[in-house]
VOGUFI-720826 format. One record per residue (C-alpha): x, y, z; residue in one letter. Coordinates in steps of 0.02 Angstrom, whole numbers, padded with zeros to 5 digits, always signed. Layout:
REM residues N
XYZa ...
//
This chain:
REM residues 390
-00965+03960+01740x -00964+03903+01563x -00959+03712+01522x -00795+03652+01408x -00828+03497+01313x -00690+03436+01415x -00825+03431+01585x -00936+03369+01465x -00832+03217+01414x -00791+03181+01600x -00984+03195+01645x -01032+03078+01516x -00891+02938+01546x -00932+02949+01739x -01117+02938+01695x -01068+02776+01560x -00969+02713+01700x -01110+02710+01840x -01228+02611+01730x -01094+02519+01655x -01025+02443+01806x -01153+02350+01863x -01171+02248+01721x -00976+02232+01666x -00971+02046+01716x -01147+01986+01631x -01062+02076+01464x -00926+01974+01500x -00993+01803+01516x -01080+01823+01368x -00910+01889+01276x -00819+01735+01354x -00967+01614+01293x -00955+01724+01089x -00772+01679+01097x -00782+01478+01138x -00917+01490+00971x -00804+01585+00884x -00655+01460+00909x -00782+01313+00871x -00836+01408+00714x -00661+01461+00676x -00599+01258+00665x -00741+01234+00589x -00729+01326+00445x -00549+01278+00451x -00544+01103+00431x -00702+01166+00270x -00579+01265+00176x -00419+01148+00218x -00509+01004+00119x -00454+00827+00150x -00271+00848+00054x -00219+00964+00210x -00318+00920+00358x -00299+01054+00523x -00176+00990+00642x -00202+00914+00820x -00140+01021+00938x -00016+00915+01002x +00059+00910+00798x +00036+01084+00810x +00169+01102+00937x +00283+00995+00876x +00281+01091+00724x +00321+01249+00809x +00454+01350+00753x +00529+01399+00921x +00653+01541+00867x +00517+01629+00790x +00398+01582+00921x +00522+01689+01047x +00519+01827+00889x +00344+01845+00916x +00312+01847+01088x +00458+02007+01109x +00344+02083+00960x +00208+02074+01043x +00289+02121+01214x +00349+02279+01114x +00174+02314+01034x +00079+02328+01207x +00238+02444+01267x +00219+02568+01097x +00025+02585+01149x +00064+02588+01316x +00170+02732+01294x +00061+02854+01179x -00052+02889+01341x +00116+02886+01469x +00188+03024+01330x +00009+03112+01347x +00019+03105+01527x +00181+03175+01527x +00129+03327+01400x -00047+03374+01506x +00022+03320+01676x +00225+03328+01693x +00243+03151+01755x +00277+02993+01644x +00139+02895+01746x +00178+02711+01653x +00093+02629+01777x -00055+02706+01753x -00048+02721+01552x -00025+02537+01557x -00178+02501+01656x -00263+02605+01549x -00245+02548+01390x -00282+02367+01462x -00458+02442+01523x -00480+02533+01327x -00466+02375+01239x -00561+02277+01368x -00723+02370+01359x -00701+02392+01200x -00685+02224+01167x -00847+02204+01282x -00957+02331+01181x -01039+02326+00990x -00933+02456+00870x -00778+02463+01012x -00882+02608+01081x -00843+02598+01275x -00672+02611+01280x -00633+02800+01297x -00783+02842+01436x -00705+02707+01539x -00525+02758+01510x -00596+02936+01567x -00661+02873+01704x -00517+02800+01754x -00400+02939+01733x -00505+03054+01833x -00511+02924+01968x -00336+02930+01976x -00313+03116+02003x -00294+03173+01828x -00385+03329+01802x -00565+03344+01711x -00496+03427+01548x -00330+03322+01555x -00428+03146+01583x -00556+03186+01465x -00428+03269+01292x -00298+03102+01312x -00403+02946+01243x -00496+03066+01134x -00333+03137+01044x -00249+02946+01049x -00401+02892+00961x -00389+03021+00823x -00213+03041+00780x -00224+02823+00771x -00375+02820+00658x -00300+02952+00547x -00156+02845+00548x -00230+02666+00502x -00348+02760+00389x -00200+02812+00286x -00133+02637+00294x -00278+02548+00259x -00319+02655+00109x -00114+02596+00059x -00163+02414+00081x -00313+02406+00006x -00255+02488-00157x -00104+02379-00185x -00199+02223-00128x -00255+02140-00293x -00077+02147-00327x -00032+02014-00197x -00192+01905-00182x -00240+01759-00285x -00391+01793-00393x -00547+01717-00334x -00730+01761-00287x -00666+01764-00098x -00534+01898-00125x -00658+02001-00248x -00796+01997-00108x -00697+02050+00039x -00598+02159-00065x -00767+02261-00090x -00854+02245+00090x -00688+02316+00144x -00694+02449+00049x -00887+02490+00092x -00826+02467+00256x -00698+02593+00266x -00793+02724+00191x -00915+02710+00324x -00779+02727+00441x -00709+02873+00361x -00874+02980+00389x -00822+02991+00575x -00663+03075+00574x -00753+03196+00417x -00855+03227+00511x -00754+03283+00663x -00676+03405+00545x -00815+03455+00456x -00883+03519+00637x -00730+03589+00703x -00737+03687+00522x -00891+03726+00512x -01007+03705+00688x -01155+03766+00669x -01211+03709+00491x -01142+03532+00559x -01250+03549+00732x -01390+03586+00618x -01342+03425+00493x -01334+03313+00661x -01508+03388+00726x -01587+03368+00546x -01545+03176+00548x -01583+03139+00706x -01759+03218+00677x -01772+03112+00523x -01707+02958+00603x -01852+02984+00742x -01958+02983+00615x -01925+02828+00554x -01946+02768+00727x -01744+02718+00719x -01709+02840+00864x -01816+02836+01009x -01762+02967+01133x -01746+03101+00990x -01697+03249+01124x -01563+03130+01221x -01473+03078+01066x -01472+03246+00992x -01376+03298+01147x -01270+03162+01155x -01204+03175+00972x -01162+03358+00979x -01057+03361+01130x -00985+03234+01074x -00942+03322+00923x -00901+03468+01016x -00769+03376+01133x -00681+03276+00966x -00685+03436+00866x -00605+03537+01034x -00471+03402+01037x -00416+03441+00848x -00405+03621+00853x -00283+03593+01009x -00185+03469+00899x -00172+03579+00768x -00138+03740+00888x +00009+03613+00978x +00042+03522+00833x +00239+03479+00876x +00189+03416+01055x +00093+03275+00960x +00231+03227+00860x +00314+03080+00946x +00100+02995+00971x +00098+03035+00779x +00257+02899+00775x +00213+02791+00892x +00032+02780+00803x +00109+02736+00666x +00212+02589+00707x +00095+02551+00815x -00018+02528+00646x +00147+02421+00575x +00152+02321+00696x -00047+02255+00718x -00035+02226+00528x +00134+02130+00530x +00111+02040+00663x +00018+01888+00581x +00164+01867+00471x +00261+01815+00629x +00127+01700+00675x +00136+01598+00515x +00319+01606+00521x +00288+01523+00696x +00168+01395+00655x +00179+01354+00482x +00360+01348+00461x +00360+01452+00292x +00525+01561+00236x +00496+01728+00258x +00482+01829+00110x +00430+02019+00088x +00292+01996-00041x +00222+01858+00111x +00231+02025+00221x +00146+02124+00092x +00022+02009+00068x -00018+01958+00257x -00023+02123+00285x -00153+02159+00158x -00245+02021+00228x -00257+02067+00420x -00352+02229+00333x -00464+02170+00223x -00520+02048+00382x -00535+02202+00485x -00628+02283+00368x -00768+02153+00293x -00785+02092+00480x -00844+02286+00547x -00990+02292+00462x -01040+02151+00582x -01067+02268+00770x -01031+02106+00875x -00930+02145+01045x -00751+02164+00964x -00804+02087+00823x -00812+01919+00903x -00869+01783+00742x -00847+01892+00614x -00667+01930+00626x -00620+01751+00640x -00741+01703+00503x -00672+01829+00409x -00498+01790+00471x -00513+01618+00419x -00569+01652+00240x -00450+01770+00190x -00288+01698+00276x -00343+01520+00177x -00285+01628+00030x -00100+01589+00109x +00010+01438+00034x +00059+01333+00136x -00061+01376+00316x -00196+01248+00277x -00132+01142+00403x -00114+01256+00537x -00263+01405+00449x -00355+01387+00629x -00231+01380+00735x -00142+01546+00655x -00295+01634+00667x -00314+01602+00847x -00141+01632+00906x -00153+01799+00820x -00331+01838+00886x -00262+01785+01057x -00115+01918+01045x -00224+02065+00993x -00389+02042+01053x -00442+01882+01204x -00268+01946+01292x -00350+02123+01336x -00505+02021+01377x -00425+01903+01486x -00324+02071+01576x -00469+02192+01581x -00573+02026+01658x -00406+02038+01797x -00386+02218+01804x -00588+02235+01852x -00578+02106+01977x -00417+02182+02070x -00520+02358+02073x -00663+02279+02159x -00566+02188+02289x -00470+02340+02328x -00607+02453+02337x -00710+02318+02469x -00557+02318+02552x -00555+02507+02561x -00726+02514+02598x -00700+02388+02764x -00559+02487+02844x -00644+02651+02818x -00791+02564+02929x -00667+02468+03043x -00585+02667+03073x -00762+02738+03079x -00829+02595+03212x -00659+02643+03315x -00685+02737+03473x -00594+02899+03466x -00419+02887+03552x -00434+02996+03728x -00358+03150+03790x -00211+03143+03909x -00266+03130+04078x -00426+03073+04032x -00495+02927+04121x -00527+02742+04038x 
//
């Protein structure tokens, strides 16, 4: 029986998940210990750019500054942000399966951003999300075409968006060597990120000229002693071509079933751009004004961007470095730069950290508690017949 790059996707994220298991908590001690450096750096750097007119704030002055209305504002935006991802996989669920499993499209968007968050370039998100699905009785194909399409139709999405931001973003920043520099990185940046999805296309266009592009540079990169296992990675690269570029064409064959994702991508987009804007309305108790979104939202993209082309584990450092020198553009945040950055780096990023860390923990417990009543039932001596003698 022929091999669909569906099996091929589920073979690989159970084989990612075998090795990657037993070294999930070492990743994430080291994580945990890149975030408390990150938050030192982030004050840091904080209280540098502030200057001594507009030192950071204490925490407790930091609270007491709190704007509580918009405090509550933000918390039901965020609330409502983890529910529009959440529901993009229970809506695939309910196309591939029948059944709007929330439950389980809940945990498993937790356990994509976590090992993402755990792994350099976000890379082990969708194996483990595979994984999981197939775990929980979701079929091969099904398990395997669900994060795959999710992750396309968003990265189309915040491609588009990104491209919108950038482009209008002199418009709202103040001019400055900081703005000019990031401006560019992010724009370096995003064309490296474009190649992917290209090249997705390109290979669902055209497959075997692309197989035999991949091959080429892969032989070349061996070469250059860059890849060592030249055979492996070959392999590895063109299923994984194969399974993205199988996703498309069933996204373009279906195109109106992907519809409502294509919506919910794109507030989802909205809404991890704006959502700074609430934070600063929060902490720095400025009016809110739509050039302030415009801007903030420019910002939170040209971070994103300029801090990629650093492959840290969820870009741990270089976001909030990055974070830190584009937000002081603000006026009026100086006092509160670090703590804004933190709140909304809390929100988006430690928050799936802190629930994958939970969600991991709960799956081992449950499966050594499994694992000791299947022995307890095992040690048991078989009930007797009737009539049967003790």
């Amino acid at each position: 029986m022929e091999r669909t790059p569906e099996d091929n996707a589920v073979e690989k994220a159970l084989s990612e998940e075998k090795s990657g298991n037993k070294g999930w908590w070492i990743k994430t001690i080291l994580l945990l210990a890149l975030v408390v450096l990150s938050i030192v750096l982030l004050f840091t750097l904080g209280d540098h750019l502030a200057g001594e007119e507009d030192p950071q704030r204490s925490f407790i002055h930091m609270l007491k500054g709190i704007n509580y209305s918009y405090l509550a504002l933000l918390l039901a935006i965020v609330v409502f942000y983890i529910l529009v991802e959440s529901s993009k996989y229970a809506y695939m669920l309910k196309i591939y399966t029948g059944k709007f499993r929330f439950r389980i499209a809940v945990k498993t968007m937790f356990l994509g951003k976590y090992y993402d968050g755990i792994t350099p370039l976000s890379t082990g998100g969708q194996p483990f999300q595979i994984y999981y699905l197939h775990k929980k009785g979701i079929p091969g194909g099904t398990a395997g075409v669900i994060p795959i399409a999710r992750y396309l139709v968003y990265s189309i999405c915040m491609t588009i968006l990104s491209v919108v931001m950038l482009s209008i973003a002199p418009r709202y920043l103040p001019p400055g060597t900081v703005k000019a520099t990031a401006l560019s990185l992010s724009w370096v940046s995003l064309g490296i990120n474009i190649l992917f999805p290209v090249t997705i296309v390109l290979f669902s266009l055209f497959p075997k000229p692309s197989k035999k592009c991949i091959l080429f540079i892969v032989s070349l990169l061996s070469r250059l002693h860059i890849v060592k296992r030249k055979y492996t990675v070959s392999i590895k690269f063109v299923r994984e071509m194969q399974d993205y570029s199988n996703c498309l064409k069933q996204f373009w064959k279906s195109f109106y079933k992907f519809i409502p994702l294509i919506f919910l991508s794109i507030l989802e987009c909205l809404l991890f751009v704006t959502l700074p804007f609430f934070v600063v309305l929060a902490l720095g108790n400025i009016k809110p004004d739509f050039n302030l979104v415009v801007q903030i939202a420019c910002l939170v993209i040209i971070s994103r961007y300029s801090s990629l082309l650093i492959p840290t584990p969820g870009n741990t450092g270089a976001m909030e470095a990055a974070s830190s020198l584009v937000f002081s553009t603000v006026e009026g945040i100086g006092a509160v730069l670090g703590w804004t950055v933190l709140v909304w780096r809390f929100l988006t990023y430690y928050v799936y950290i802190l629930s994958g860390i939970g969600i991991n923990i709960f799956e081992v417990v449950r499966s050594a508690v499994k694992k000791r009543r299947d022995a307890r039932r095992k040690a048991e001596p078989p009930p007797l017949a009737d009539g049967e003698d003790q």
